[in-house]
C-alpha positions as CSV (number, residue, x, y, z in Angstrom):
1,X,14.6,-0.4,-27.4
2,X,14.3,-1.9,-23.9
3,X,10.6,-2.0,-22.4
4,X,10.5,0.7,-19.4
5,X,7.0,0.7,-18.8
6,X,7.4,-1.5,-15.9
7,X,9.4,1.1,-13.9
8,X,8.5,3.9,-11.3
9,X,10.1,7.0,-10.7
10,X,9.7,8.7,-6.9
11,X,8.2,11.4,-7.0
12,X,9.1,14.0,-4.1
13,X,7.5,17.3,-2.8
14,X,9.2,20.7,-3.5
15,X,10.0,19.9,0.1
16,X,11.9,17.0,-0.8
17,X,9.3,14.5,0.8
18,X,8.2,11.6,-0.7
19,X,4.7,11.8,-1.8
20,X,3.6,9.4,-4.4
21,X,5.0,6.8,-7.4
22,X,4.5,7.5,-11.3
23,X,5.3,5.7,-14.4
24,X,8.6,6.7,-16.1
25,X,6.4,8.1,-19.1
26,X,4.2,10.8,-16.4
27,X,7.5,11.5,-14.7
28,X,9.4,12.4,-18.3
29,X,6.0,14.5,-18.9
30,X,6.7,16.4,-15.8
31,X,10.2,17.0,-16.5
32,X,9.6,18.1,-20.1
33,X,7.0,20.4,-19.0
34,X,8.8,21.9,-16.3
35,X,6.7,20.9,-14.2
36,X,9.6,18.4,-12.0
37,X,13.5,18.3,-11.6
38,X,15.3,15.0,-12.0
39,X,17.4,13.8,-8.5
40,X,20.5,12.3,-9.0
41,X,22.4,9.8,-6.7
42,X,24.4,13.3,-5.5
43,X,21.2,14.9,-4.8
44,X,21.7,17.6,-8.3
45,X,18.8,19.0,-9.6
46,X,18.2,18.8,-13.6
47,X,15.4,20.1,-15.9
48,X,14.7,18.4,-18.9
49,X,17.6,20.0,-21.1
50,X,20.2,19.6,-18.3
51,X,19.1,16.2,-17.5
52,X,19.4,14.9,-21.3
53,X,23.4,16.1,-21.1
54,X,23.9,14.6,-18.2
55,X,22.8,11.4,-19.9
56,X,25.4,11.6,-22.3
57,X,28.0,11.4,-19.3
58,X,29.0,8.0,-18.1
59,X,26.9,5.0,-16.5
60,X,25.1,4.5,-19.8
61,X,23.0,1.3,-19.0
62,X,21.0,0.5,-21.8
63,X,19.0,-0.8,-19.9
64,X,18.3,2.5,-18.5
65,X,18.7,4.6,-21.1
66,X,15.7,5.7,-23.4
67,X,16.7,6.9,-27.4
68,X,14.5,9.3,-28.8
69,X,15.1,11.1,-32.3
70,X,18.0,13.5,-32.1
71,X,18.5,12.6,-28.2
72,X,19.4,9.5,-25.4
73,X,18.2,10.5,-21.6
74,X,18.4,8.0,-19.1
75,X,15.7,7.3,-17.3
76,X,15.2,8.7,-13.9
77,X,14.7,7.6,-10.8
78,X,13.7,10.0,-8.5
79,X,12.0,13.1,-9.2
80,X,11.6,16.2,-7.0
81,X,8.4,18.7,-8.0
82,X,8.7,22.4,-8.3
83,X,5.3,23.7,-6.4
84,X,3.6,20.6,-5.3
85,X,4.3,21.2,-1.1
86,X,1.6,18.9,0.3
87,X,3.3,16.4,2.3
88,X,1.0,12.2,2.1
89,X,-1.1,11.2,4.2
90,X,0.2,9.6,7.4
91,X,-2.7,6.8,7.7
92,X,-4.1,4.2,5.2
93,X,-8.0,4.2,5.7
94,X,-9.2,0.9,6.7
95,X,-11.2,-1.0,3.7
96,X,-11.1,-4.0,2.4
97,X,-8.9,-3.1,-0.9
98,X,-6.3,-1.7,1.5
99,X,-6.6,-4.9,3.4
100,X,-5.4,-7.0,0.4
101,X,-2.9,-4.6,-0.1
102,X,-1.2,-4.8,2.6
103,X,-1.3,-8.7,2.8
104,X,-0.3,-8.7,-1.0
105,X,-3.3,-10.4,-2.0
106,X,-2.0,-13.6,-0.5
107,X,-3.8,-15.8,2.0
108,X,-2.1,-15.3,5.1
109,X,-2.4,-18.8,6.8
110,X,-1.8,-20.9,3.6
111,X,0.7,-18.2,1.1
112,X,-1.5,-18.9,-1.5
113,X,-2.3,-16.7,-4.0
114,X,-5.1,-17.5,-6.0
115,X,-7.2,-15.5,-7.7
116,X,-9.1,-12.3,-6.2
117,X,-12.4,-13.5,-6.1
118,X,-11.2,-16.4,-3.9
119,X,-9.5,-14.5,-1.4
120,X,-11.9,-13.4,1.3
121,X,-10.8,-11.2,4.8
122,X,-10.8,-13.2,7.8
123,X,-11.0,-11.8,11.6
124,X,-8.1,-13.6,13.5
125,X,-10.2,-13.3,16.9
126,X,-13.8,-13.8,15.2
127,X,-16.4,-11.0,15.6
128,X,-18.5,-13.8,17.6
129,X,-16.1,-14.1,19.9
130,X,-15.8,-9.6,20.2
131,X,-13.4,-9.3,17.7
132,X,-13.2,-5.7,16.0
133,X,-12.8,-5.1,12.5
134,X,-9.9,-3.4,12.4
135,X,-6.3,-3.1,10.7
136,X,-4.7,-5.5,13.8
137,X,-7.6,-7.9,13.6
138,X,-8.0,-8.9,9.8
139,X,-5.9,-11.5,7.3
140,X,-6.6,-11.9,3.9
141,X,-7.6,-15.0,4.0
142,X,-8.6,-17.9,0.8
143,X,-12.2,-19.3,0.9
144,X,-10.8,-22.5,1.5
145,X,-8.8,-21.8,4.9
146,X,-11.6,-18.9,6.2
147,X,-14.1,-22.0,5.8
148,X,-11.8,-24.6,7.9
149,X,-10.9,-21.7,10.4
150,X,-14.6,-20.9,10.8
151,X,-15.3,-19.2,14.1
152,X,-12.4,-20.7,16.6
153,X,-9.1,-18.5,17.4
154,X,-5.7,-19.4,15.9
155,X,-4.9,-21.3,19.2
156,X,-8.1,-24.2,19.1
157,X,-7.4,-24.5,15.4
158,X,-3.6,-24.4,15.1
159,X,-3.8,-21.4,11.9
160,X,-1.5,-18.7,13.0
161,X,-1.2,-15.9,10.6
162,X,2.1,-16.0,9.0
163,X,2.7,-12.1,9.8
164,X,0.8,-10.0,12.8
165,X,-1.6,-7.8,11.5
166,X,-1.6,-4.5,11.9
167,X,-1.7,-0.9,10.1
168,X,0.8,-0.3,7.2
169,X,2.6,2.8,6.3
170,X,1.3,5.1,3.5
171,X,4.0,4.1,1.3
172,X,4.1,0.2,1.7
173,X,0.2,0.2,0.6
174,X,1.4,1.6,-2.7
175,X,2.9,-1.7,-3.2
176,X,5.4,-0.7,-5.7
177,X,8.8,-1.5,-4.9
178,X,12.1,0.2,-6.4
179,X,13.5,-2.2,-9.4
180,X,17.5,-2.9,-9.4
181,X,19.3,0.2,-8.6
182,X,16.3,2.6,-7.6
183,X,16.1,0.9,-4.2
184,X,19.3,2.4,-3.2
185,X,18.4,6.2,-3.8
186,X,14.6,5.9,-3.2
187,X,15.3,4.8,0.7
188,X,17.3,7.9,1.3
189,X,13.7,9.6,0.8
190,X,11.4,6.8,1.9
191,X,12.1,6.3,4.9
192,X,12.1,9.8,5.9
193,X,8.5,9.9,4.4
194,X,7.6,6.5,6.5
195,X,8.7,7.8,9.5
């Protein structure tokens, strides 16, 4: 049986918004209790019964496909919920988690990525010099090159940050991007969602 726990189903508002990411086993949950309907690439709408015969049509990946006793269902993608109508929230707060989140826990001068407790958040223009703390102002940064940077701008020390800083989008600090062939049919709804 192929290993699925690595996967993550897109989980849409009854309004069809994208709203948050689960693990294939919580969306499955959902289905089976009613509580979801599984999307399709053609945008069809199947509860738990009508989703497991649709499985047994075509496009049988096995890959994709998870075999139970007495039944095979594929394993969805997107997932749309029957009452849930809250729609994300449209800004990330600013914190230091959210921080190495968006920079993907990689130093941003160097592309390092050691380990968490050497990773450190550096102010591009330093606070000495009235630099804010805010989302356009701090890297992630590793010990080592927040040491050698110290308290001079990019420009006296020659370390540019390899991307401009600034706030990210609700659904890039999730961090969890669409494996293989999700990334087709979860940008239909992401980047309405993002926009």
């Amino acid at each position: 049986m192929p290993d699925f726990t690595h996967r993550h189903v897109l989980v849409l508002n009854k309004h069809w918004l994208a709203v948050h990411v689960c693990s294939v086993r919580r969306a499955l949950s959902l289905i089976y209790q009613d509580h979801a309907q599984v999307v399709s690439d053609d945008y069809q709408t199947f509860d738990f019964e009508a989703w497991i015969a649709h499985s047994q049509n075509g496009g049988r990946q096995a890959d994709r496909m998870l075999r139970a006793p007495g039944f095979e269902v594929r394993l969805p993608q997107v997932i749309v919920l029957r009452q849930y109508q809250k729609a994300p929230p449209r800004t990330i707060r600013f914190n230091r988690r959210n921080v190495y989140i968006r920079d993907g826990h990689q130093c941003q001068y160097c592309g390092r990525r050691p380990g968490r407790e050497q990773l450190t958040i550096d102010h591009v223009v330093p606070r000495s010099r009235g630099g804010l703390s805010n989302w356009k102002n701090v890297v992630v940064a590793c010990t080592t090159c927040n040491t050698l940077k110290g308290d001079r701008l990019p420009a006296e020390c020659g370390m540019h940050p390899r991307k401009k800083p600034g706030r990210p989008s609700w659904f890039a600090s999730l961090r969890i991007l669409p494996d293989g062939g999700e990334s087709e049919i979860w940008l239909k709804f992401v980047n309405a969602a993002a926009s």
